[in-house]
C-alpha positions as CSV (number, residue, x, y, z in Angstrom):
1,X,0.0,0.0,0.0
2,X,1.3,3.5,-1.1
3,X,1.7,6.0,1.3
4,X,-1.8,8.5,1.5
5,X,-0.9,12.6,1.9
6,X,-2.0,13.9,4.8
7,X,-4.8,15.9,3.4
8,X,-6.3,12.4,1.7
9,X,-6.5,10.5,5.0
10,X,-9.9,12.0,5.6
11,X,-10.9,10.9,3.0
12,X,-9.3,7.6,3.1
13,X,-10.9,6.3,6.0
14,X,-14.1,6.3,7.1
15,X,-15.6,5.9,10.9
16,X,-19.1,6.7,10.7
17,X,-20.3,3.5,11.3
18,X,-19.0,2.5,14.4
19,X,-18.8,-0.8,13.3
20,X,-17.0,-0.7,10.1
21,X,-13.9,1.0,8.9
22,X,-13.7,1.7,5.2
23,X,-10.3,1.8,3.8
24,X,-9.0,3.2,0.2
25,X,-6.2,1.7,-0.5
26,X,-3.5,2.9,-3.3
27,X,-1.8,0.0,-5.8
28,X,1.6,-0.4,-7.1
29,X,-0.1,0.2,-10.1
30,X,-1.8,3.3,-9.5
31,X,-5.5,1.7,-9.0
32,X,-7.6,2.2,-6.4
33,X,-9.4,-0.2,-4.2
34,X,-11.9,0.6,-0.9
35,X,-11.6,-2.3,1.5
36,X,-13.9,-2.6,4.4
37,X,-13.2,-3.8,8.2
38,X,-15.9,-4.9,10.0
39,X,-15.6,-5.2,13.7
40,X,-16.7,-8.9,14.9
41,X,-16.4,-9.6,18.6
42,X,-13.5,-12.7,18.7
43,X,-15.2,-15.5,20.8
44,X,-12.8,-16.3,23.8
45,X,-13.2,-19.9,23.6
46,X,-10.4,-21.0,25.8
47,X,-12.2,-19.3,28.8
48,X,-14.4,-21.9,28.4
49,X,-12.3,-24.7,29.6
50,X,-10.8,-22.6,32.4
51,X,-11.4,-22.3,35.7
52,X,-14.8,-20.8,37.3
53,X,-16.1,-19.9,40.2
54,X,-19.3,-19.0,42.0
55,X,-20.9,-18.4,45.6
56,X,-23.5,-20.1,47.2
57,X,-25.3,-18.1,49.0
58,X,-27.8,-19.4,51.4
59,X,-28.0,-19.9,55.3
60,X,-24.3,-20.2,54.9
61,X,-22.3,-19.3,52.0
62,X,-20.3,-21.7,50.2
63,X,-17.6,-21.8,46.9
64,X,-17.8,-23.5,43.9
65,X,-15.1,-24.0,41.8
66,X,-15.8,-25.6,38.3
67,X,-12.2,-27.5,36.8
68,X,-13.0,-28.6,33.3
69,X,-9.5,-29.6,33.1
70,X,-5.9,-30.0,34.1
71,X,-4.2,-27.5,31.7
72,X,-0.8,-26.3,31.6
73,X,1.0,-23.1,30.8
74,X,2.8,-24.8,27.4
75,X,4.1,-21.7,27.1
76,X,6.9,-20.9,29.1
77,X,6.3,-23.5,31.4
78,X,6.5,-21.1,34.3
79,X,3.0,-22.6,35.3
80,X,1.9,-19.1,35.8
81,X,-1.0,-19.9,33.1
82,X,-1.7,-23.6,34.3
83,X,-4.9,-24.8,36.3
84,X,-3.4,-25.1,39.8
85,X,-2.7,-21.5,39.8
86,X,-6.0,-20.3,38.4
87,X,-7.3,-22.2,41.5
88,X,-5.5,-20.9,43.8
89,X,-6.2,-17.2,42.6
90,X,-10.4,-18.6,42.3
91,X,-9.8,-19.7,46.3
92,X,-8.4,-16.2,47.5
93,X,-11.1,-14.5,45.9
94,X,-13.6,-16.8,47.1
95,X,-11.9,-16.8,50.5
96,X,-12.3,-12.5,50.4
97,X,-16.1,-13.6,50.4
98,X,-16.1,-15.6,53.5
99,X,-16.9,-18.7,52.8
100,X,-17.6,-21.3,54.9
101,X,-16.7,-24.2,52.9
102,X,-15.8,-25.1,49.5
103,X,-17.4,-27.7,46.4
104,X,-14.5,-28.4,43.8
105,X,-16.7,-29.8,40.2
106,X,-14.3,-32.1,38.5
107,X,-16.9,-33.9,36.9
108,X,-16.5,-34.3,33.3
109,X,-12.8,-33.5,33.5
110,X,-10.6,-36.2,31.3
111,X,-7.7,-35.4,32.9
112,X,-4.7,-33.6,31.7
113,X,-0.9,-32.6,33.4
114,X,-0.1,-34.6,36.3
115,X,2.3,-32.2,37.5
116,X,-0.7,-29.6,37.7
117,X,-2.6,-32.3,39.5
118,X,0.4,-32.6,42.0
119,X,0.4,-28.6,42.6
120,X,-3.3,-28.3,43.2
121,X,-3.5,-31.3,45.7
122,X,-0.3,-29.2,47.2
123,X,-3.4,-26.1,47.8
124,X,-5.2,-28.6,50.1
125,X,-2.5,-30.5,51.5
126,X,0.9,-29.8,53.8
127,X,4.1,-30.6,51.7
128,X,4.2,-34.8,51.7
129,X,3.5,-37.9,48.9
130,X,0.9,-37.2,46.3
131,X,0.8,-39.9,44.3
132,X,3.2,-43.3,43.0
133,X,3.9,-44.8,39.5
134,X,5.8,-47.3,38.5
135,X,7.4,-48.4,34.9
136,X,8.6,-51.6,33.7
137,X,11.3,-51.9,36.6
138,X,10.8,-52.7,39.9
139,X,11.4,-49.2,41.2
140,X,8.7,-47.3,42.9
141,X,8.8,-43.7,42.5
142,X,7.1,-41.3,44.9
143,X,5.3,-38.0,43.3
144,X,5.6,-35.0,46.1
145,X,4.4,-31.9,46.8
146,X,7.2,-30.0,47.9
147,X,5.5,-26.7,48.9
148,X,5.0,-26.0,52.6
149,X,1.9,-25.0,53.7
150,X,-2.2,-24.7,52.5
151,X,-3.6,-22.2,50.5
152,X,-7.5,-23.6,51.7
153,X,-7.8,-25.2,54.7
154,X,-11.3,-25.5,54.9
155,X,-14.7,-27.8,54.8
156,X,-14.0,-29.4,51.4
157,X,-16.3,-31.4,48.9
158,X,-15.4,-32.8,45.7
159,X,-17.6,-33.7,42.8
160,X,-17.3,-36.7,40.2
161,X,-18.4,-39.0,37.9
162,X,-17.2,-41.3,35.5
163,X,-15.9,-38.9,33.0
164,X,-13.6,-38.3,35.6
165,X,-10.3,-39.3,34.6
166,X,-6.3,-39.9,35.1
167,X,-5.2,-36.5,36.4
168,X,-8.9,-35.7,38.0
169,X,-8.5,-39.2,40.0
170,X,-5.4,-39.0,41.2
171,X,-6.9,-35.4,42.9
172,X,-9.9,-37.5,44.2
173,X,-7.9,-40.3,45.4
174,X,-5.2,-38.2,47.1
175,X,-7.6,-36.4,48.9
176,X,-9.7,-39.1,50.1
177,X,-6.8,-41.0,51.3
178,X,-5.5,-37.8,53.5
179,X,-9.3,-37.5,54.9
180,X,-9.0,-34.2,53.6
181,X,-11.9,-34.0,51.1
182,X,-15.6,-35.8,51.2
183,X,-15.8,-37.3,47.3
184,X,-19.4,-37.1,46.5
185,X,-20.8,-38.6,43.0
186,X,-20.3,-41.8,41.0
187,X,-17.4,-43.9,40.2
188,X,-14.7,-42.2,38.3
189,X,-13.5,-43.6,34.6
190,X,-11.0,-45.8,36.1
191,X,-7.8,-44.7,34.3
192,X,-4.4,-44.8,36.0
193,X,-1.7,-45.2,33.2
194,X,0.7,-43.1,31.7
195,X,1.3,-43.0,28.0
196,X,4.1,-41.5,25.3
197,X,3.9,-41.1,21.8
198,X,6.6,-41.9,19.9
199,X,7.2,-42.3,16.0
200,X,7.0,-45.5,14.8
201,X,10.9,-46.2,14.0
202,X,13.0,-49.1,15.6
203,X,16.3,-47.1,16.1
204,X,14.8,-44.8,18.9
205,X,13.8,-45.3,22.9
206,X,12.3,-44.2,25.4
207,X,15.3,-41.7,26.4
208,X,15.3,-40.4,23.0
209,X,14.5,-37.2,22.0
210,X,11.8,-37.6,19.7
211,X,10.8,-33.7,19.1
212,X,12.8,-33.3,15.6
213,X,11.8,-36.5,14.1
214,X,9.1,-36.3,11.8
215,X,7.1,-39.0,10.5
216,X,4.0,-40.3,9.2
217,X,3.2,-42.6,11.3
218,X,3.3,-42.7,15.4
219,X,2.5,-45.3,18.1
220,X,0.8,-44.7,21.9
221,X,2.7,-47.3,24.0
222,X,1.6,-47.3,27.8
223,X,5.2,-46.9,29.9
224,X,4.0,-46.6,33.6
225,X,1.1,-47.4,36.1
226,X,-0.3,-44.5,38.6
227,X,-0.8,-45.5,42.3
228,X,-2.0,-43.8,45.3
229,X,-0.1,-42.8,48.5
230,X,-1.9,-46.1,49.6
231,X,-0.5,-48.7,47.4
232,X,-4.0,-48.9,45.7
233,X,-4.5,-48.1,42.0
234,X,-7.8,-46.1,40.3
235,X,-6.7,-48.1,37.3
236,X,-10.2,-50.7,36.0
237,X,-12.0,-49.7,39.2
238,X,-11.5,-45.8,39.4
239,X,-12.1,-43.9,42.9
240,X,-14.8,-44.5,44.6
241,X,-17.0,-41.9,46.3
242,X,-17.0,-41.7,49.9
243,X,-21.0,-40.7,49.0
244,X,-22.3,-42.6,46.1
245,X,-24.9,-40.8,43.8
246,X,-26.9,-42.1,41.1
247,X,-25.6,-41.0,37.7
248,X,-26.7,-41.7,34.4
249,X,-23.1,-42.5,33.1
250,X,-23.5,-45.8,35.3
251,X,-25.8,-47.5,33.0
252,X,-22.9,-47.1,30.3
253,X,-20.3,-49.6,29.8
254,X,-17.7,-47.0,28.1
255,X,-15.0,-46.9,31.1
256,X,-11.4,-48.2,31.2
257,X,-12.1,-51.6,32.3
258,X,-14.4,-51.9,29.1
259,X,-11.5,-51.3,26.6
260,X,-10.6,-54.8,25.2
261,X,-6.9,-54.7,26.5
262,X,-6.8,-52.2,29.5
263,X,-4.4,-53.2,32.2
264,X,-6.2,-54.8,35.3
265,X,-5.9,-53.3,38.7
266,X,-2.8,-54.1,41.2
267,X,-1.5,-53.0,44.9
268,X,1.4,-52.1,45.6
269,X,3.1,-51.0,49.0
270,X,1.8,-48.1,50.9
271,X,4.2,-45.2,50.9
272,X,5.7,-44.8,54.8
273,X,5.9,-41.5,55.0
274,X,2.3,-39.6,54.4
275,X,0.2,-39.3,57.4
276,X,-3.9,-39.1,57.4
277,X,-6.0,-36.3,58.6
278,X,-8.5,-37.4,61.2
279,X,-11.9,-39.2,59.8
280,X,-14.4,-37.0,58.2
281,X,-17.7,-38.1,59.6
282,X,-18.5,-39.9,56.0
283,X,-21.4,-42.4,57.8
284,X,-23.4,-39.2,59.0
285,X,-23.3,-37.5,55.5
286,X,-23.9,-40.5,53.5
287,X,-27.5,-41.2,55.9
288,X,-28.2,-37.3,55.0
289,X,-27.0,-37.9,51.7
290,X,-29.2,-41.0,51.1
291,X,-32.4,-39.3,52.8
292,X,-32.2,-36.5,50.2
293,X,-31.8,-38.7,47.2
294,X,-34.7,-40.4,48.0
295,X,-36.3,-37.4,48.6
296,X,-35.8,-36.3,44.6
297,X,-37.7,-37.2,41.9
298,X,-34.5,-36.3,39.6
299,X,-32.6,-39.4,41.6
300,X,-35.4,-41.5,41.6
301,X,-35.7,-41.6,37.9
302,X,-32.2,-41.8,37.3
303,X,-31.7,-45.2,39.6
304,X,-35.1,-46.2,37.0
305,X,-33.2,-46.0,34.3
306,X,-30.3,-47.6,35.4
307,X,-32.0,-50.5,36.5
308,X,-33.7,-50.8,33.2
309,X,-30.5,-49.9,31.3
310,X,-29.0,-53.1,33.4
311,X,-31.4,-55.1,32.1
312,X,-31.7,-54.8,29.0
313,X,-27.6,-55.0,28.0
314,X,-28.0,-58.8,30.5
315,X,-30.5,-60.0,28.1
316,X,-28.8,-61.9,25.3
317,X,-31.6,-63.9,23.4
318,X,-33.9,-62.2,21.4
319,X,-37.2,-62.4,22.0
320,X,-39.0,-63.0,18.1
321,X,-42.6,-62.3,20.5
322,X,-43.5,-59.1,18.5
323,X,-44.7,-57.7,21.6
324,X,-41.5,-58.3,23.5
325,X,-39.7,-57.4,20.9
326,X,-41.4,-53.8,20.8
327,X,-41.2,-53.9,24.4
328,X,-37.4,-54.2,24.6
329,X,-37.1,-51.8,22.1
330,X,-38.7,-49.4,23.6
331,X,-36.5,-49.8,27.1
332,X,-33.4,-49.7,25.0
333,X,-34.5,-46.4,23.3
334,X,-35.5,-44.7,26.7
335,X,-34.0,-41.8,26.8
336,X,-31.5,-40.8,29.8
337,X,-33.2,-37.9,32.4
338,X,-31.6,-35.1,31.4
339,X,-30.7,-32.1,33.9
340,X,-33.2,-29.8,32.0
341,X,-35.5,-31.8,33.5
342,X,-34.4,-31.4,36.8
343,X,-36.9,-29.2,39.0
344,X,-34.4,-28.0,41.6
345,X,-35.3,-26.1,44.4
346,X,-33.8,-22.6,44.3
347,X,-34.6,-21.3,47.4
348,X,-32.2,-23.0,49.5
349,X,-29.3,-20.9,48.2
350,X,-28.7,-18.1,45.6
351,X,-25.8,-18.4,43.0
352,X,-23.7,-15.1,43.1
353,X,-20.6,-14.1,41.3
354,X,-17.6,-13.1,43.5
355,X,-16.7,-9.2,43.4
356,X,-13.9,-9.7,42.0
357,X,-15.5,-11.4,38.9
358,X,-18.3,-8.5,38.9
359,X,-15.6,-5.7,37.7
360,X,-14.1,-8.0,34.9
361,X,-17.9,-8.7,33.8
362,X,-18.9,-4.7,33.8
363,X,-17.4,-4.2,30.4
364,X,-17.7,-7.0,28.5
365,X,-21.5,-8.1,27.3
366,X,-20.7,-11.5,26.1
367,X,-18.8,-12.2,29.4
368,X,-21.8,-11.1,31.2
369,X,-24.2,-13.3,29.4
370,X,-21.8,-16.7,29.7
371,X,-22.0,-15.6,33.7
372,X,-26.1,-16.4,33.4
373,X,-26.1,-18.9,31.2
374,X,-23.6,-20.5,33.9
375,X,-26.1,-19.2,36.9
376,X,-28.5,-20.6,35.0
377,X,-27.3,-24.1,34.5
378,X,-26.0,-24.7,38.1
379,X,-29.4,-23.5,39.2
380,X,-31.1,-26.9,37.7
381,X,-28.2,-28.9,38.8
382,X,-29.0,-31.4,41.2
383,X,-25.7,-33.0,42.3
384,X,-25.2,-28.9,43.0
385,X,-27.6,-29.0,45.4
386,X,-27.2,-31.9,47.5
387,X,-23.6,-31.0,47.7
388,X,-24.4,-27.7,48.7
389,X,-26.7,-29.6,51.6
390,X,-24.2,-32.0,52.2
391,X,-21.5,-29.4,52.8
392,X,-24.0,-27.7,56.0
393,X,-23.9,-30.9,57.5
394,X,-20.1,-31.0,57.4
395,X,-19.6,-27.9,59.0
396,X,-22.2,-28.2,62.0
């Protein structure tokens, strides 16, 4: 583009539409084109899978902290930008709030860095063992968290089901095995295995430096188990709540232990040097716990379909009775409650943002209406609400 004289650039560019720029633009060969900008708002979509936070508000307020996944500043690999930090700056705003406890959601989260998994147990836990993996040899290593001290320290609850995964277990586990979280949902996935990728070529290892090797074709090859500070492994039979809810992922048969060739589960020995909280009172909050899922029609229908679900994959022969036959189908093509359907009661608590949240969302409309629809969604959630009931018993 040729340089404009001053006394053109008036004329040049045009701003009275506020949302259009309209641009004349002089060729190397001396033509003449008008080019228009129009201004689009750039959807944010990695905010998405970040961090997010809320209060409960009710007879006592409560966090909730939302972890879609265990992401990693790939960056500079300062960790600046990974999830354990955007955590810990969610808990210090939450904690400006006073709250009196605090619900951690990692359903639905596949997992992700296992060194951000070791940092974020490190906000709930003293410095000590994390975790274990082993590889082909006999060695044992232990995975630490080597930072003194807690960032939150308080009531804790911890969501899941079995979309939970790797990364998102070993969190659950870890904390169930120091008594310092109450795990409340389903059965996680049941994955505890590490895995590289490596090009497929038969002059490299393990200890190779695979980055600058380019190739068509590349290989997963699983090269160590995960363990927790227990000896026990998530791997085939994931972590298991401390209070079991009904999920609709149970009727499914698409975890781990499904896969045709995934490895079976093993113990190992307990590492020596971790030392337990004292007991949560799990017996008293799984008798509330149970009373309250009886209590909703949303659980109620759930375990109905489950049941039916259960059935139904058992039953090898088919039935050629046309009636049967329709009947079956039917039960097969039932479809799962869904949590639109869910008629939660809202008047036990409010869901606020934090202040801190509230100035970020003053200038920008979209982020504003993704705060609602988020308001919106955890307002029909049950699992939200018993957890938010749960979470008064713990701290009477």
């Amino acid at each position: 583009m040729s340089e404009a004289a001053p006394e053109e650039l008036g004329r040049s560019l045009s701003l009275s539409n506020h949302d259009k720029a309209v641009f004349k633009v002089k060729k190397a060969d001396g033509t003449i084109r008008e080019v228009t900008l129009w201004k689009e708002t750039v959807e944010d979509t990695q905010d998405n899978n970040k961090v997010k936070s809320f209060l409960l508000k009710g007879s006592k307020t409560f966090g909730y902290l939302s972890l879609p996944a265990f992401y990693e500043d790939w960056e500079n690999g300062s960790g600046v930008n990974g999830c354990a930090n955007d955590v810990a700056k969610e808990i210090v705003k939450l904690k400006k709030e006073n709250i009196a406890g605090l619900i951690l959601d990692i359903r639905y989260n596949g997992g992700g860095s296992m060194q951000e998994a070791v940092e974020l147990a490190g906000i709930f836990i003293d410095a000590g063992p994390v975790g274990q993996y082993k590889a082909k040899d006999a060695q044992v290593i232990t995975v630490k968290d080597a930072n003194r001290g807690t960032i939150y320290d308080g009531p804790l609850m911890v969501l899941v089901n079995g979309y939970s995964a790797s990364a998102s277990e070993v969190i659950a586990g870890t904390l169930q095995d120091y008594n310092r979280a109450v795990i409340v949902g389903s059965p996680t996935y049941g994955k505890a295995t590490a895995q590289v990728i490596l090009p497929m070529d038969t002059t490299i290892t393990l200890d190779t430096d695979v980055s600058s090797i380019k190739t068509s074709n590349y290989i997963k090859i699983t090269v160590s188990q995960l363990y927790r500070i227990t000896g026990k492994t998530a791997q085939a039979t994931g972590v298991i709540p401390d209070v079991l809810l009904p999920d609709v992922l149970d009727a499914q048969n698409n975890k781990e232990v499904d896969e045709p060739f995934a490895l079976q589960s093993k113990v190992i020995d307990a590492n020596k040097y971790y030392k337990a909280l004292p007991p949560l009172p799990i017996k008293t909050i799984n008798a509330i716990a149970i009373n309250k899922i009886n209590e909703v029609p949303y659980f109620n229908s759930v375990k109905e379909y489950i049941q039916k679900e259960k059935k139904t994959q058992q039953k090898k022969d088919i039935d050629l009775k046309i009636t049967n036959a329709t009947l079956t189908t039917a039960v097969a093509n039932r479809e799962a409650p869904s949590l639109k359907d869910a008629n939660t009661d809202t008047t036990l608590f409010s869901i606020q943002t934090h202040s801190f949240e509230n100035q970020r969302l003053q200038s920008n409309k979209r982020l504003q209406e993704m705060d609602q629809q988020w308001k919106k969604f955890l307002a029909k959630d049950p699992y939200v609400k018993l957890a938010y009931e749960l979470m008064l018993s713990m701290i009477k």
